[in-house]
N, C-alpha and C positions, 0 to 999 in steps of 0.2 A: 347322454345325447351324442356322445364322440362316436364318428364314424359311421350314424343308423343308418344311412344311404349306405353305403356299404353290404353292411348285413341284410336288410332289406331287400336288395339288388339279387344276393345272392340265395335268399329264399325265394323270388321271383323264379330266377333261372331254376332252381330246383324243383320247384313245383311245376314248368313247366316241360322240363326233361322228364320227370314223371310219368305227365300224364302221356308226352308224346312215346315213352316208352313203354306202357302199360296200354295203353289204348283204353283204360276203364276210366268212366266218369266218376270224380270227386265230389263232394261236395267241400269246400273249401268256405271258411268263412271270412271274404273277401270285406266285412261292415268290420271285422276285425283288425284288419290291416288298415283299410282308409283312419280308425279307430288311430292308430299309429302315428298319420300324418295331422290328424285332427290338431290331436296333442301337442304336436311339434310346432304346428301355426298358434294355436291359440297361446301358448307358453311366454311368447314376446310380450312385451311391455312398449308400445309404441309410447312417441309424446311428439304435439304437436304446437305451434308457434311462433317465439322466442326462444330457443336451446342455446345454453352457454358449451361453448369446446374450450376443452382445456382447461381448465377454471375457468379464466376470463379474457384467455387469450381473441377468442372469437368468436362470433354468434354464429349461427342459422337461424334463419326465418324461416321455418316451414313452406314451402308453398302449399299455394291451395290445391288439395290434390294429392300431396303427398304425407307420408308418415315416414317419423322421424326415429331410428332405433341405436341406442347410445353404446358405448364405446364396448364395455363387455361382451352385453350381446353381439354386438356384432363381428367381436373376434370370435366367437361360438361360429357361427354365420359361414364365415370366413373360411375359419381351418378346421372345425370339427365338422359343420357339414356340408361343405363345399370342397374339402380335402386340399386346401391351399397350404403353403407355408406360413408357418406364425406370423403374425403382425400384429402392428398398434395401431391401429383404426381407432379414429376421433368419432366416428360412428356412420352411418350408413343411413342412404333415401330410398326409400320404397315408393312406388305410385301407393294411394289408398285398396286398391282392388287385388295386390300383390304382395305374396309370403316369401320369404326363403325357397320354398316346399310349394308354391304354387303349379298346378299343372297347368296355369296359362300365363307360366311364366314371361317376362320380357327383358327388363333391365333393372338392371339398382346401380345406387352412387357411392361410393367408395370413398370418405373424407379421412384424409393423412393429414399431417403438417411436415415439412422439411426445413428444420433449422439450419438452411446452408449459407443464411447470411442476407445482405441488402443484394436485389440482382440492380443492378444497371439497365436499362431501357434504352440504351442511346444508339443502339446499334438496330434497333425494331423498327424502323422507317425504311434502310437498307440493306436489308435480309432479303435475297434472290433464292424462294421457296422450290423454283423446281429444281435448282442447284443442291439448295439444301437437300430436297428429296433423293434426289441421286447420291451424296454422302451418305445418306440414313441408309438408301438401302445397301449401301457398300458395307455397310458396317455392322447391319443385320450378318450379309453373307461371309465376315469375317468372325462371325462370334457362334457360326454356326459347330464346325469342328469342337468346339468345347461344350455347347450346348449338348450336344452329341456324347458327348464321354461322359460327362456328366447324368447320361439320363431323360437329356431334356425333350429329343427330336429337334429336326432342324426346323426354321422358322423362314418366313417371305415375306418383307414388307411391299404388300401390292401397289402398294400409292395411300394418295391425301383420299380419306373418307369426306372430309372437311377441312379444307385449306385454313392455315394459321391466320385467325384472326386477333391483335393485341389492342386495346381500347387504352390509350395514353390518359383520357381524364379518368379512369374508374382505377385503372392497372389492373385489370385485369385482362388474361388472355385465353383461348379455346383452338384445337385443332381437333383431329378425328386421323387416325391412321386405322388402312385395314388390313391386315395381317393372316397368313395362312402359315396353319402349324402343319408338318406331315401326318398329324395323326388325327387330323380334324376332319370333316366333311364339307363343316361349313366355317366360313371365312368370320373371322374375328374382327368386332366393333371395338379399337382401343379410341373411345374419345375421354380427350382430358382439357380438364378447367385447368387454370389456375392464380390465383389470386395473391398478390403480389403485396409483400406486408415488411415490416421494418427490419425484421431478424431471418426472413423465410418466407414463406410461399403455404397456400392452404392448394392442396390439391384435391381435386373434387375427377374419379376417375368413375365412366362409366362401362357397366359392366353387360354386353352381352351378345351380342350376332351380328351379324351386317342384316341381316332380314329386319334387326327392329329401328334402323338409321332414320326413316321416314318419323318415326313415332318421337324419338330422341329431335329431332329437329326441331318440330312442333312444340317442344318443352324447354327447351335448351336455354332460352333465354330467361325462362323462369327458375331454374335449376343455377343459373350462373348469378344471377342478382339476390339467392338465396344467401350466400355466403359472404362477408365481413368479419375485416377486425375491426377489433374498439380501441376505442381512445389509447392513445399510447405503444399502439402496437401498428399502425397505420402505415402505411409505403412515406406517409407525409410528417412520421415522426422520426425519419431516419435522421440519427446523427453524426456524424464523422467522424466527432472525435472519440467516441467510445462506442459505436457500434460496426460491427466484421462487416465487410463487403463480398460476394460473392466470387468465385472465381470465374464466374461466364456472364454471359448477358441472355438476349431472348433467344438469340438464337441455339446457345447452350442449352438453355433448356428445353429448345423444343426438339434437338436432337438427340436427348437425354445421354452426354456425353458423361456427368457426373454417375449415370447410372451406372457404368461399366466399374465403378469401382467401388458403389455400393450397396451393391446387390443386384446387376441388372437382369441376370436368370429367374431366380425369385420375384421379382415383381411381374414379368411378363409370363412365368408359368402361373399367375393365377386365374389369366385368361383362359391359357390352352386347357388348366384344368379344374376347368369352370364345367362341374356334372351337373349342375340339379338341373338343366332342361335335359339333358341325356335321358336320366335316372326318372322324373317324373314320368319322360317320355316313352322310355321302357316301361315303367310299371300299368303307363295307361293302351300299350299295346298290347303287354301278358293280359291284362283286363279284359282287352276287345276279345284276344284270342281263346282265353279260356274261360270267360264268364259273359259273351255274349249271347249265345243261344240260352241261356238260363235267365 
């Protein structure tokens, strides 16, 4: 499975430089190739409910609506056909009506965990967000230069998608940042959960355009109350004397200061090169173009 967007992509384009260069009708067997994508969708194993992460570090409760695909698969997902950088994904949400490989594609949720310790809250009352936002974008346009050497393309934090919101009984917190890559067309939906636990944080990152912000809004709240730790591992079992405290508070995190040191290119190229609406989207134009009149 490693890579078939790729190939696929590239038998697309070939078949249709063909035909535009030969000027003769084909007969292409096009139930062949959807045949391809059939297999790739049906191959997942969802599961829906009660889901343990991590052993028993934390739950998901399904919501209703969605399906639930675990931690393998969805590093498949991820880096083989989504062409991201490796990662450990606790595993990923799908609405029910939506694949990997969906041509009507829209979003999916991205579950990590980051053991970087107890955060501290006490500073999330007094956090001046458009202050903050003008820091964030400064520090976008300082990491561009490297981004750039690197390969990456430069990057533009446009502003708040969804202004930081932090719930002191649940500890849980949610923002949305929108983001333009130079090599993108359309502007990038970064919204992120995160859920606030004794040792670290469960982050729940969703994944897909600004065109699907309306539909993510609508859900949002049900996607956020999906996620919990258990007993033991709670924001409420933190203990002093033997458990690490973090080096920032909420507002660290929500400037993702920690990330510059590890891995902040990497996590945010797996936005910028977030294909499978591209690649669906290609294959269902070569489709219009060269098997519509048939």
């Amino acid at each position: 499975m490693k890579n078939i967007f790729f190939g696929l992509t590239l038998l697309f384009v070939g078949i249709a430089n063909a035909q535009d260069e030969s000027n003769t009708e084909e007969v292409i067997n096009i139930e062949a190739i959807q045949k391809v994508y059939d297999s790739i969708s049906t191959s997942f194993n969802y599961e829906r409910g009660i889901v343990l992460l991590d052993g028993d570090m934390a739950v998901i409760t399904v919501p209703k609506g969605y399906k639930f695909l675990n931690a393998e698969q969805s590093k498949k997902v991820l880096t083989d056909l989504w062409g991201n950088p490796p990662s450990e994904p606790l595993g990923m949400l799908f609405p029910e009506d939506i694949s990997p490989v969906s041509d009507n594609f829209t979003y999916a949720v991205e579950i990590t965990y980051s053991e970087e310790g107890f955060i501290e809250d006490g500073d999330a009352k007094d956090i001046d967000y458009d202050e903050l936002l003008e820091e964030m974008k400064s520090d976008v346009e300082l990491s561009n230069p490297e981004r750039i050497k690197l390969g990456y393309g430069s990057m533009k934090m446009v502003g708040w998608a969804s202004k930081p919101y932090y719930d002191e009984t649940t500890k849980k917190l949610h923002w949305a940042k929108e983001l333009k890559f130079d090599l993108s067309e359309v502007n990038t939906l970064n919204y992120n959960i995160r859920v606030l636990g004794r040792a670290g944080y469960l982050n729940l990152n969703i994944i897909g355009d600004m065109t699907v912000l309306p539909l993510v809004k609508e859900n949002v709240d049900n996607i956020i109350a999906s996620a919990t730790f258990t007993e033991g591992n709670k924001y409420a079992d933190f203990n002093p004397d033997v458990d690490n405290v973090a080096a920032y508070g909420i507002g660290g995190l929500i400037a993702g200061k920690v990330l510059a040191k590890v891995g902040f290119f990497a996590l945010l190229l797996k936005f910028w090169k977030f294909i499978a609406i591209g690649i669906i989207g290609l294959f269902s134009a070569f489709k219009s173009k060269i098997f519509g009149s048939k």
